[in-house]
TORKOL-4160 file (C-alpha; in steps of 0.2 Angstrom, whole numbers, padded with zeros to 4 digits, m for minus):
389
<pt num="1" X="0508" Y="0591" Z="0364"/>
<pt num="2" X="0490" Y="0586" Z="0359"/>
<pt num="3" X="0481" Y="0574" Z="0361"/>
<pt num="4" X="0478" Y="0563" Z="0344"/>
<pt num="5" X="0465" Y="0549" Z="0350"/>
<pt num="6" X="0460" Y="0539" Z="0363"/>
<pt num="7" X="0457" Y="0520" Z="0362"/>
<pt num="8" X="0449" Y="0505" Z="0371"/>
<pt num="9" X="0454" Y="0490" Z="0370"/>
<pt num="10" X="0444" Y="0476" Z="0376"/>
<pt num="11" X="0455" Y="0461" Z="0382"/>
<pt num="12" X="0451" Y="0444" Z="0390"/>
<pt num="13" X="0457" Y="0430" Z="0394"/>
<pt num="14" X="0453" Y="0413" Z="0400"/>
<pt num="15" X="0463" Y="0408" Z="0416"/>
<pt num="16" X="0469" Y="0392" Z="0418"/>
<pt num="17" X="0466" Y="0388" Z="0435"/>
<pt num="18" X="0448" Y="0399" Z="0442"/>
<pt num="19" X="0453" Y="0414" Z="0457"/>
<pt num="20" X="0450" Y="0407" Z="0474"/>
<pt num="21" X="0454" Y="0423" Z="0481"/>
<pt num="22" X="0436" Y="0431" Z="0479"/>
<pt num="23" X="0427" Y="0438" Z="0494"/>
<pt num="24" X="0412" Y="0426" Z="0497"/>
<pt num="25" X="0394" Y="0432" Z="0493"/>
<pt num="26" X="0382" Y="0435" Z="0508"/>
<pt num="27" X="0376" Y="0419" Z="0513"/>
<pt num="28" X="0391" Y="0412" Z="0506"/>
<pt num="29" X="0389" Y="0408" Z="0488"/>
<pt num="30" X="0405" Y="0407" Z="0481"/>
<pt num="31" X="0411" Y="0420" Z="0469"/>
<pt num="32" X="0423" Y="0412" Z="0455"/>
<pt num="33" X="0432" Y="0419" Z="0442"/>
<pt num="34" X="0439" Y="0409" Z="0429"/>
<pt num="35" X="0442" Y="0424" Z="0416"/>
<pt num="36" X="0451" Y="0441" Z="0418"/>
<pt num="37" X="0445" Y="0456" Z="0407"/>
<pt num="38" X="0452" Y="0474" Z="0408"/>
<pt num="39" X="0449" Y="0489" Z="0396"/>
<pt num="40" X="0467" Y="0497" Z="0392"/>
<pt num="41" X="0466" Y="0513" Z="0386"/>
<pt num="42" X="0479" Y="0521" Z="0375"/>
<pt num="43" X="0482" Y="0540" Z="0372"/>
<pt num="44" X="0493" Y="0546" Z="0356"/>
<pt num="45" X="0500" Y="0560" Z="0355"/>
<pt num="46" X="0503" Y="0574" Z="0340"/>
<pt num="47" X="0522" Y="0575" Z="0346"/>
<pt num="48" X="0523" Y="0553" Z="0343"/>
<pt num="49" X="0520" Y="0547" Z="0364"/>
<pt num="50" X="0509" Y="0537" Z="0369"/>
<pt num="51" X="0500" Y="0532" Z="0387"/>
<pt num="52" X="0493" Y="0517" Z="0393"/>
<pt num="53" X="0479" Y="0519" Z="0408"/>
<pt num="54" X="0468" Y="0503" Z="0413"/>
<pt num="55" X="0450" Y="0501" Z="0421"/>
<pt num="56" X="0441" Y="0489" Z="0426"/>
<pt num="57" X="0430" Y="0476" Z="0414"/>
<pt num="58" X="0420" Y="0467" Z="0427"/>
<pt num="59" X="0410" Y="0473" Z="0438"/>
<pt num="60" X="0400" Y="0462" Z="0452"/>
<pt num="61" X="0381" Y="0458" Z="0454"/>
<pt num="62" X="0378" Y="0448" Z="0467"/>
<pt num="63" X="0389" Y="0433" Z="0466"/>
<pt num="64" X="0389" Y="0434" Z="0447"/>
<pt num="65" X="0402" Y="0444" Z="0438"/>
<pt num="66" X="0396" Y="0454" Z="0421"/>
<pt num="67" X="0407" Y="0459" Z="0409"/>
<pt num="68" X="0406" Y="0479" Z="0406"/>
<pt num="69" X="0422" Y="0482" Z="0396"/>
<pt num="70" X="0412" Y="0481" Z="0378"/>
<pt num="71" X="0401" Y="0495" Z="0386"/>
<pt num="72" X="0416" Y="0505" Z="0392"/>
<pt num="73" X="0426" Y="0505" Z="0377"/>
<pt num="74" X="0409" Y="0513" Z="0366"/>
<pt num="75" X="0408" Y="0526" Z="0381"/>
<pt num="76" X="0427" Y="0530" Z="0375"/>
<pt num="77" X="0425" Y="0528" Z="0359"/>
<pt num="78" X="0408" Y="0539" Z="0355"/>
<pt num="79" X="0409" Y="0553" Z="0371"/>
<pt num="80" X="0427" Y="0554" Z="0378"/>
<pt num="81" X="0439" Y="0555" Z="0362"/>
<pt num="82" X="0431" Y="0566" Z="0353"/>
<pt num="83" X="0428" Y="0578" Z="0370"/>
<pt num="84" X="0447" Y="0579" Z="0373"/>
<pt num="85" X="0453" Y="0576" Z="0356"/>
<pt num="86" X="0465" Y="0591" Z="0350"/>
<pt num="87" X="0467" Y="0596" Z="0370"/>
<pt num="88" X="0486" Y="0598" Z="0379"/>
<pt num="89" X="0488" Y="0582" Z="0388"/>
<pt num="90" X="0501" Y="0592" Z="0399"/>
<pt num="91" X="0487" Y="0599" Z="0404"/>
<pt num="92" X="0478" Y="0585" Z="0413"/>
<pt num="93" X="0469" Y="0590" Z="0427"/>
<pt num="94" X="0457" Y="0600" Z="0417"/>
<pt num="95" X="0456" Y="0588" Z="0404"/>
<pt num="96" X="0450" Y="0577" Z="0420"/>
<pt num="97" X="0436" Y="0591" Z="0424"/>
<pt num="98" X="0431" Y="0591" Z="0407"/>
<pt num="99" X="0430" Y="0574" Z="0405"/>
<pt num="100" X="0420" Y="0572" Z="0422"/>
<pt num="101" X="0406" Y="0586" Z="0418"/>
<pt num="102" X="0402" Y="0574" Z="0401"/>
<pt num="103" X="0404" Y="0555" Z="0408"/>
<pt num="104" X="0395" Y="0559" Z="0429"/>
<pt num="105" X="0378" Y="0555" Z="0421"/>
<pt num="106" X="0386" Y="0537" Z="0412"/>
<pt num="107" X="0384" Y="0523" Z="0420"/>
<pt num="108" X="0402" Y="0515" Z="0419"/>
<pt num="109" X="0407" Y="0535" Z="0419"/>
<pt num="110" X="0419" Y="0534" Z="0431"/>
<pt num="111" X="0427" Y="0520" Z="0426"/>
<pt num="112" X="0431" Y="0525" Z="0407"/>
<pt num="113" X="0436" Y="0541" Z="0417"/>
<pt num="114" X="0449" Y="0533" Z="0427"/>
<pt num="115" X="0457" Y="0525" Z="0414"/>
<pt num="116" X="0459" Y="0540" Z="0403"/>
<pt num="117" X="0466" Y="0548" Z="0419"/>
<pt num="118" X="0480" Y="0538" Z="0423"/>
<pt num="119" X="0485" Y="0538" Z="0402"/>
<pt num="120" X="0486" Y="0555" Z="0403"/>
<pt num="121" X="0499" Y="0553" Z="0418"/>
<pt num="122" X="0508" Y="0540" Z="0409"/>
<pt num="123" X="0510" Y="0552" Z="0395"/>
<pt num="124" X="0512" Y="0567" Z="0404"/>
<pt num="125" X="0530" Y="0559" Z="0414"/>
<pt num="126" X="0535" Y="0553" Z="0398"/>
<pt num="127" X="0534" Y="0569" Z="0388"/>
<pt num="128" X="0543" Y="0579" Z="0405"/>
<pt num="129" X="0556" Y="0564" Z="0407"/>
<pt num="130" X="0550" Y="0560" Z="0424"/>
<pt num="131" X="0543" Y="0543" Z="0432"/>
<pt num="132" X="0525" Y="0547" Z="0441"/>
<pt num="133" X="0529" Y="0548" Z="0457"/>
<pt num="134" X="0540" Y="0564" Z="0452"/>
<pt num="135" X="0523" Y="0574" Z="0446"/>
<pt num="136" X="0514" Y="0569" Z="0461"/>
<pt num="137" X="0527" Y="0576" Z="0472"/>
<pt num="138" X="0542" Y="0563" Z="0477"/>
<pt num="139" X="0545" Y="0546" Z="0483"/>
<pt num="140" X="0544" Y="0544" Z="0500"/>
<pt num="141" X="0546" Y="0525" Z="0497"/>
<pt num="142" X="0556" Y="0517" Z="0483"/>
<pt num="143" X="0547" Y="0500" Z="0490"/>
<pt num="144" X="0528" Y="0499" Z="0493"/>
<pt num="145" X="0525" Y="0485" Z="0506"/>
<pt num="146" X="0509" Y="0475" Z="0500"/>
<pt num="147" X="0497" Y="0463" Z="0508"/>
<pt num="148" X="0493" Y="0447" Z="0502"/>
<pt num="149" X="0472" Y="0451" Z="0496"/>
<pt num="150" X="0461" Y="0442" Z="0496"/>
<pt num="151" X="0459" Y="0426" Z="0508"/>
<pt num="152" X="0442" Y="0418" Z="0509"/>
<pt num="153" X="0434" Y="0416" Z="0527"/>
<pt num="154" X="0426" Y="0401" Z="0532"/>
<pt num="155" X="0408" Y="0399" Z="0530"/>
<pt num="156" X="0408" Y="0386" Z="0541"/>
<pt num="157" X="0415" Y="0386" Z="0561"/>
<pt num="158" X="0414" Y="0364" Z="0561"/>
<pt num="159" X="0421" Y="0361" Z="0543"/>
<pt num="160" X="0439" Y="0354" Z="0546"/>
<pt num="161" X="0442" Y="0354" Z="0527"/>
<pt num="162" X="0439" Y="0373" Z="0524"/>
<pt num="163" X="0449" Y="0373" Z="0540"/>
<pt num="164" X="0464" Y="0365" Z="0532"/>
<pt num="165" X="0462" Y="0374" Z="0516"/>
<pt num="166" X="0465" Y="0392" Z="0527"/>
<pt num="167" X="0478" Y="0387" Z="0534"/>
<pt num="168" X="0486" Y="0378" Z="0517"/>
<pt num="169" X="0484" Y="0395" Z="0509"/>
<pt num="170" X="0490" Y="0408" Z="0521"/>
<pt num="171" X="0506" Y="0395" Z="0522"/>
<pt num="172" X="0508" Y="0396" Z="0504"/>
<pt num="173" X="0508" Y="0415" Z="0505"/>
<pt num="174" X="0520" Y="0415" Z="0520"/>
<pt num="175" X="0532" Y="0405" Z="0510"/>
<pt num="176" X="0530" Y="0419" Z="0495"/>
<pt num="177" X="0536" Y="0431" Z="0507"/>
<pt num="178" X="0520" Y="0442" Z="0514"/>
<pt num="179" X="0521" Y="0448" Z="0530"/>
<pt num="180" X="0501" Y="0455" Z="0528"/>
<pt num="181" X="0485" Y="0448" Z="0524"/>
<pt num="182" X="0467" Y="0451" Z="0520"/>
<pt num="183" X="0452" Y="0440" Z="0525"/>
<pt num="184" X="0436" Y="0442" Z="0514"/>
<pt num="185" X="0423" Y="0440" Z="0528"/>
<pt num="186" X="0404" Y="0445" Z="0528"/>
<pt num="187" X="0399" Y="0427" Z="0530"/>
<pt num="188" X="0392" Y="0426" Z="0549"/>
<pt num="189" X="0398" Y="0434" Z="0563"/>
<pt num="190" X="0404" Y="0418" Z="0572"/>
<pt num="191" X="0410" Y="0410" Z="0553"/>
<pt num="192" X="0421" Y="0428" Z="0554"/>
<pt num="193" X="0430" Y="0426" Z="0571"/>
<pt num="194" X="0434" Y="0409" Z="0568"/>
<pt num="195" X="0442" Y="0413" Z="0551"/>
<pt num="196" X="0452" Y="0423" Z="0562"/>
<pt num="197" X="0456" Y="0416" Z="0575"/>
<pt num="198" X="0463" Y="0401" Z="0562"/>
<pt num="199" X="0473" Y="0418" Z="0555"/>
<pt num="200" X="0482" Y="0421" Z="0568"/>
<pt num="201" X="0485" Y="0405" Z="0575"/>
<pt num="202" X="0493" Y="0403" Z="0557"/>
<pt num="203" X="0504" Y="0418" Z="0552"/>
<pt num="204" X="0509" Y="0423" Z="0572"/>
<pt num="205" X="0507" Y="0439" Z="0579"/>
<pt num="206" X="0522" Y="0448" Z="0571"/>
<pt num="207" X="0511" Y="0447" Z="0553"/>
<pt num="208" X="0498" Y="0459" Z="0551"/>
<pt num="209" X="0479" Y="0453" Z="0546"/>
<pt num="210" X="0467" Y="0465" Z="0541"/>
<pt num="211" X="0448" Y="0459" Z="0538"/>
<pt num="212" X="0434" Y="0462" Z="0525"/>
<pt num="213" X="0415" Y="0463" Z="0528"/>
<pt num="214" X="0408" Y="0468" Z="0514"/>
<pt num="215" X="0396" Y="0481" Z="0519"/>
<pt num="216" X="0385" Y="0466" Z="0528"/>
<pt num="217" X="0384" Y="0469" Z="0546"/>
<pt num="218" X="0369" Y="0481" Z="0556"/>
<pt num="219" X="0377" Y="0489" Z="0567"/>
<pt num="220" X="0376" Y="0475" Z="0582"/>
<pt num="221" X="0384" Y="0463" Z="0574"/>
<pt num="222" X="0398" Y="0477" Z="0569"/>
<pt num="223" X="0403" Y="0479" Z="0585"/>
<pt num="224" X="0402" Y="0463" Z="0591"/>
<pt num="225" X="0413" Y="0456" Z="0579"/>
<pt num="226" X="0424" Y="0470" Z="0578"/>
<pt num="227" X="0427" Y="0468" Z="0597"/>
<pt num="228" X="0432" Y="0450" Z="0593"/>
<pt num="229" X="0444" Y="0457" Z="0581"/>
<pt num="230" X="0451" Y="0470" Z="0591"/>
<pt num="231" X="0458" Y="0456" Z="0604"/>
<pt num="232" X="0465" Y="0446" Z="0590"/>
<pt num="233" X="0476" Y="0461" Z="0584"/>
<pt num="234" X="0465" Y="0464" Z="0568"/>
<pt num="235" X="0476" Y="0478" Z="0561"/>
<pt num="236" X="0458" Y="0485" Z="0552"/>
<pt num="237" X="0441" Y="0481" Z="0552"/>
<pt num="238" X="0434" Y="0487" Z="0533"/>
<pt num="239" X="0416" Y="0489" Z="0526"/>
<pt num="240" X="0408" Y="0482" Z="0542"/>
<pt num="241" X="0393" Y="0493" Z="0537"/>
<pt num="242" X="0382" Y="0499" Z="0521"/>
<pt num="243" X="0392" Y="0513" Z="0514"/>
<pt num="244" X="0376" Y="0526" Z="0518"/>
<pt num="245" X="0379" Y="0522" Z="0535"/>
<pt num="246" X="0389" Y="0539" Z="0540"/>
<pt num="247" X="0383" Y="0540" Z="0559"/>
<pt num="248" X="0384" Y="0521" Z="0563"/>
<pt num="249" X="0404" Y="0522" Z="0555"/>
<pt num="250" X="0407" Y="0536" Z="0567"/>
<pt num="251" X="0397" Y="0526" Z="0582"/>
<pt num="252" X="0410" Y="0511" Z="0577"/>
<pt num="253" X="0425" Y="0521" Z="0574"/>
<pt num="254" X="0423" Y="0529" Z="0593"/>
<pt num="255" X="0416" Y="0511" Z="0599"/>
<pt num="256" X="0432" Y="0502" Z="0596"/>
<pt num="257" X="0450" Y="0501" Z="0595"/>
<pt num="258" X="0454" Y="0495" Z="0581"/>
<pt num="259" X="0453" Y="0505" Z="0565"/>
<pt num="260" X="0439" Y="0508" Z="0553"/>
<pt num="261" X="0441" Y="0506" Z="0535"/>
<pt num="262" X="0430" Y="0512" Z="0519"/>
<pt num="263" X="0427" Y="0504" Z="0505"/>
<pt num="264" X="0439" Y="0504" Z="0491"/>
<pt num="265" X="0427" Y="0516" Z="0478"/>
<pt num="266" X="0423" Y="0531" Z="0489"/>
<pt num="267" X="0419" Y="0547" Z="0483"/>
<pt num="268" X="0428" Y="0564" Z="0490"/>
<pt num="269" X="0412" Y="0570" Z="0495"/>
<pt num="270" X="0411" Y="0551" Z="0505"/>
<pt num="271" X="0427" Y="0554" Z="0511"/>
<pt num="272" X="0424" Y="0571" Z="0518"/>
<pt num="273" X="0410" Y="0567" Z="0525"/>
<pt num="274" X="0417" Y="0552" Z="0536"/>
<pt num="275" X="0432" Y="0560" Z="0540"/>
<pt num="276" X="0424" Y="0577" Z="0548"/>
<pt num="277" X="0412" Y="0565" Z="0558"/>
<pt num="278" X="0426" Y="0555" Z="0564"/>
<pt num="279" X="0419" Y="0539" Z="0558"/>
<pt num="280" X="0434" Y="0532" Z="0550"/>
<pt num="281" X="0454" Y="0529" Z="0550"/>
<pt num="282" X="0461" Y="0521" Z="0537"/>
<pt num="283" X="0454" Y="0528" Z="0517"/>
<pt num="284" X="0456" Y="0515" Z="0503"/>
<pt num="285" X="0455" Y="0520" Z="0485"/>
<pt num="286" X="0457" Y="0512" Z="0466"/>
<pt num="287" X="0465" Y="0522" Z="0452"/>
<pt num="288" X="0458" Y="0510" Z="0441"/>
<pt num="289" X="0440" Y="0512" Z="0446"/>
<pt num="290" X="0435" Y="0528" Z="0457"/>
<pt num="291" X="0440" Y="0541" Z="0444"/>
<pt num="292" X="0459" Y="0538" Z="0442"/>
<pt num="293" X="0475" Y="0546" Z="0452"/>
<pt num="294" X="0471" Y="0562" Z="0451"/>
<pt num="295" X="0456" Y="0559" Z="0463"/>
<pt num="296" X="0463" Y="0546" Z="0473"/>
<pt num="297" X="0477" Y="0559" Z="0477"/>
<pt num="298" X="0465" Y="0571" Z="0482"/>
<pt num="299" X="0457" Y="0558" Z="0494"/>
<pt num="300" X="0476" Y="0554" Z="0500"/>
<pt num="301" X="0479" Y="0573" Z="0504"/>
<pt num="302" X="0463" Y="0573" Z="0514"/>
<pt num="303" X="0466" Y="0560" Z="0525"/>
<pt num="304" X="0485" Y="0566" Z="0530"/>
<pt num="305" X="0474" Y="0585" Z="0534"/>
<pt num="306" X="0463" Y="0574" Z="0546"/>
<pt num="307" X="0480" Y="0563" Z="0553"/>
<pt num="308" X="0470" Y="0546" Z="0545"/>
<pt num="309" X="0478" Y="0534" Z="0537"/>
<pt num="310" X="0477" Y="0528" Z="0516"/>
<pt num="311" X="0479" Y="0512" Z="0508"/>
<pt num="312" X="0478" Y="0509" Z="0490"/>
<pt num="313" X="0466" Y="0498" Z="0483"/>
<pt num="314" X="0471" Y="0486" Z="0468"/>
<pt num="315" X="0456" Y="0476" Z="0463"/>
<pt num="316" X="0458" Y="0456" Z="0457"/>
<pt num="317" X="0457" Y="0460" Z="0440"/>
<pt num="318" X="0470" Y="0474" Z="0441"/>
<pt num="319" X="0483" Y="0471" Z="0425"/>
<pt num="320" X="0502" Y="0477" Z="0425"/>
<pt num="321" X="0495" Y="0495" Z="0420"/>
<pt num="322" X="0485" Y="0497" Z="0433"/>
<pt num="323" X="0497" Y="0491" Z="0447"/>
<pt num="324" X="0511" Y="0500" Z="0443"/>
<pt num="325" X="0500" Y="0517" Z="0441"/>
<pt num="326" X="0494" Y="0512" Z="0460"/>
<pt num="327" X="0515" Y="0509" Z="0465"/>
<pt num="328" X="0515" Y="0527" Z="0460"/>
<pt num="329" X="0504" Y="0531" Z="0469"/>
<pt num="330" X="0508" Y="0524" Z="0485"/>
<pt num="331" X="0527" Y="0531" Z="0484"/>
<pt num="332" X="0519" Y="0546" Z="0484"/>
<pt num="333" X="0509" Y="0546" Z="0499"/>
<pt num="334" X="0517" Y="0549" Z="0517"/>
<pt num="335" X="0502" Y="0542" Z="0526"/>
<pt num="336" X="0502" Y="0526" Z="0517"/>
<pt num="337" X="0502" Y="0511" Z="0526"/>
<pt num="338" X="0499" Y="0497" Z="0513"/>
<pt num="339" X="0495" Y="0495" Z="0495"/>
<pt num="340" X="0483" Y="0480" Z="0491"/>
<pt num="341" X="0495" Y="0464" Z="0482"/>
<pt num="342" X="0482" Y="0451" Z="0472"/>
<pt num="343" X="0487" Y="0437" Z="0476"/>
<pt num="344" X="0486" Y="0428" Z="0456"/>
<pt num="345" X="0493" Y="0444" Z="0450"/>
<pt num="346" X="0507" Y="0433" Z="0443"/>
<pt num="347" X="0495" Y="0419" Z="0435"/>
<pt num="348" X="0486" Y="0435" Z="0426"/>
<pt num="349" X="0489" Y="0435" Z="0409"/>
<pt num="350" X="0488" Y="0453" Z="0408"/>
<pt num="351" X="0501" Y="0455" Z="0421"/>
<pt num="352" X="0520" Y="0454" Z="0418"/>
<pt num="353" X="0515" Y="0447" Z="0401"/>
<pt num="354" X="0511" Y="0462" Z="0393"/>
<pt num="355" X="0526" Y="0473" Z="0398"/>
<pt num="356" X="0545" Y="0470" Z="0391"/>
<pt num="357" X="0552" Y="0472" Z="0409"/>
<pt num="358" X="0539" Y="0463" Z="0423"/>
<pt num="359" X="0534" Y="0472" Z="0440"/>
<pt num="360" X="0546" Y="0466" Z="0453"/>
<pt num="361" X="0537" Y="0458" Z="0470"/>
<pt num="362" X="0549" Y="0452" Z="0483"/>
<pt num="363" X="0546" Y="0449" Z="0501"/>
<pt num="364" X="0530" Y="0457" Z="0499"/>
<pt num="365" X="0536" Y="0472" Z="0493"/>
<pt num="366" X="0534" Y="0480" Z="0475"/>
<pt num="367" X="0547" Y="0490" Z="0470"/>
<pt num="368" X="0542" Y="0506" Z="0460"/>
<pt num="369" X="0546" Y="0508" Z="0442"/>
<pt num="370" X="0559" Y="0521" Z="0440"/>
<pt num="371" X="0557" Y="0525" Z="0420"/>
<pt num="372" X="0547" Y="0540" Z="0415"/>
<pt num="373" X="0528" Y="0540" Z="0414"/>
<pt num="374" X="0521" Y="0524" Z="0423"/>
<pt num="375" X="0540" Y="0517" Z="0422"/>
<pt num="376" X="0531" Y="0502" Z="0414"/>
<pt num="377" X="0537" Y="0498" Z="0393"/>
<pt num="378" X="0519" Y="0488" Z="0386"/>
<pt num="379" X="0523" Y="0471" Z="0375"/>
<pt num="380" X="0508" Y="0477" Z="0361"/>
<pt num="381" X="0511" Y="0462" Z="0354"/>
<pt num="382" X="0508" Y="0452" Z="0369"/>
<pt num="383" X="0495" Y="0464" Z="0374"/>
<pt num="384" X="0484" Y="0461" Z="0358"/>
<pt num="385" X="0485" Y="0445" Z="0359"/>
<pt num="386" X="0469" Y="0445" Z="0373"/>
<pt num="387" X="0459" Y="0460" Z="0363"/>
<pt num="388" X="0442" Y="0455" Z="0360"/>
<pt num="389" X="0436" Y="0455" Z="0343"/>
């Protein structure tokens, strides 16, 4: 049961039609993707297994998007494989400590780390017989109800066209069965309300909306617009302030009704932190991106010690790896309220393409893989088909 090598695989692909569904830049320039890259990571084993893990390949700057996969894949290549090369990959979690003592100091560190995390998983349920959700404890859900993410506010109050185009979108996603939905916001605090109230005059009040900031607001204009969004039945208010802002979180969170939510890439130590000063109450976190599962499970067990809620992230350039590792995930968790559903995840050609069996979404639910491991068989073929060369 050792581990043989670890590989990066680079993969991109050129989508046909650019993501609308990109939270806006401040000011509102638009972000647009019109390409999806992932680094999938693959672990052999000595005893013939293999796991498959995903991070991300993109990371934002500004409104631009910068490809970081080529940098993540020699971080794997020249400091994480030889490290754990020859270890027990039953033996995960140390592996895990081991691997975070070498790549803190990296800049994509905790990226190639999360990807590594969630092979060894994979492995790990493969090699014990058991899906993932077993060696994280149990399924208390067999189905993960999703909300559709992410729904671009308006960044104009008076433009009846962006106006339409809301309401065209949220329809569409209705029709595809959500029940849930995300506005990206940050764009004004009186662009934000209306994009809202156009929300809710759209899906009704039995759907649940929950809104995005982006870390813009001071703390004025949080509490303003999260008053607004109280009274129009906002189910969270997320990353209305700069991360750093621990007291003005806790000011908010004891301010208003309506929930408080992080951002999607906290640290445990942030965590901690904002839970002990009451300044938050519903956690997200990525597997993909802050340091696999095994720390977004430790972030899940503190908020049930603190009675807060947990969500799990997925990102827009989340593939089929990644997704069904955060499934996993959520079955796990008996404080979950949602998992994050993209809303092109079936236009991404590193979705259900690259497995032999595709993730199952219906009514807004994702069922949970059942096989061992991440209960996910990968289409190599189809899968190297997008490696960058």
């Amino acid at each position: 049961m050792r581990i043989v090598d670890v590989e990066a695989f680079v993969c991109k692909s050129q989508l046909k039609k650019p993501m609308w569904s990109l939270q806006s830049w401040r000011g509102g320039l638009p972000r647009i993707a019109d390409f999806i890259e992932s680094v999938i990571i693959k672990v052999s084993s000595s005893d013939g297994l293999a796991g498959y893990g995903q991070t991300v390949g993109v990371r934002f700057q500004g409104p631009k998007i910068l490809s970081i996969g080529e940098e993540c894949k020699r971080l794997v290549e020249k400091t994480a494989s030889p490290k754990i090369r020859g270890d027990d990959y039953i033996e995960n979690e140390v592996i895990w400590r081991k691997l975070w003592k070498s790549l803190k100091g990296e800049a994509y560190g905790r990226e190639v780390l999360s990807g590594i995390d969630v092979a060894l998983w994979d492995l790990k349920g493969k090699a014990l017989g058991l899906p993932l959700y077993a060696l994280l404890g149990g399924a208390y859900r067999k189905a993960v109800r999703l909300y559709a993410s992410k729904v671009p506010g308006l960044k104009s109050i008076c433009d009846e066209k962006e106006i339409r185009l809301l309401i065209e979108r949220l329809r569409f996603l209705i029709k595809r069965g959500y029940t849930a939905f995300k506005l990206g916001g940050g764009l004004g605090v009186e662009s934000d309300i209306r994009s809202v109230e156009v929300a809710r005059e759209t899906v009704g009040s039995k759907c649940k909306i929950m809104f995005d900031a982006g870390c813009v607001y001071d703390l004025k204009e949080a509490f303003k617009l999260g008053k607004h969004l109280q009274d129009l039945d906002v189910e969270w208010f997320e990353t209305p302030l700069p991360p750093n802002e621990m007291k003005g979180y806790a000011e908010l969170s004891r301010s208003l009704d309506i929930k408080i939510a992080t951002d999607a890439h906290p640290d445990p130590s942030q965590v901690l932190s904002l839970l002990t000063k009451g300044g938050v109450d519903v956690v997200l976190s990525d597997v993909t991106s802050g340091g696999g599962i095994t720390v977004s499970r430790r972030i899940a067990e503190m908020t049930e010690l603190f009675n807060v809620e947990f969500s799990v992230h997925a990102g827009w350039h989340i593939s089929a790896i990644g997704y069904a590792a955060s499934a996993h995930l959520s079955a796990s968790v008996p404080n979950l309220n949602f998992q994050e559903g993209r809303i092109h995840f079936d236009d991404n050609p590193l979705g259900n393409p690259i497995l032999k069996e595709p993730l199952k979404v219906e009514n807004g639910y994702l069922r949970v893989p059942e096989d061992t491991g991440l209960g996910v068989e990968i289409d190599e073929e189809s899968l190297l088909r997008y490696k960058k060369e």
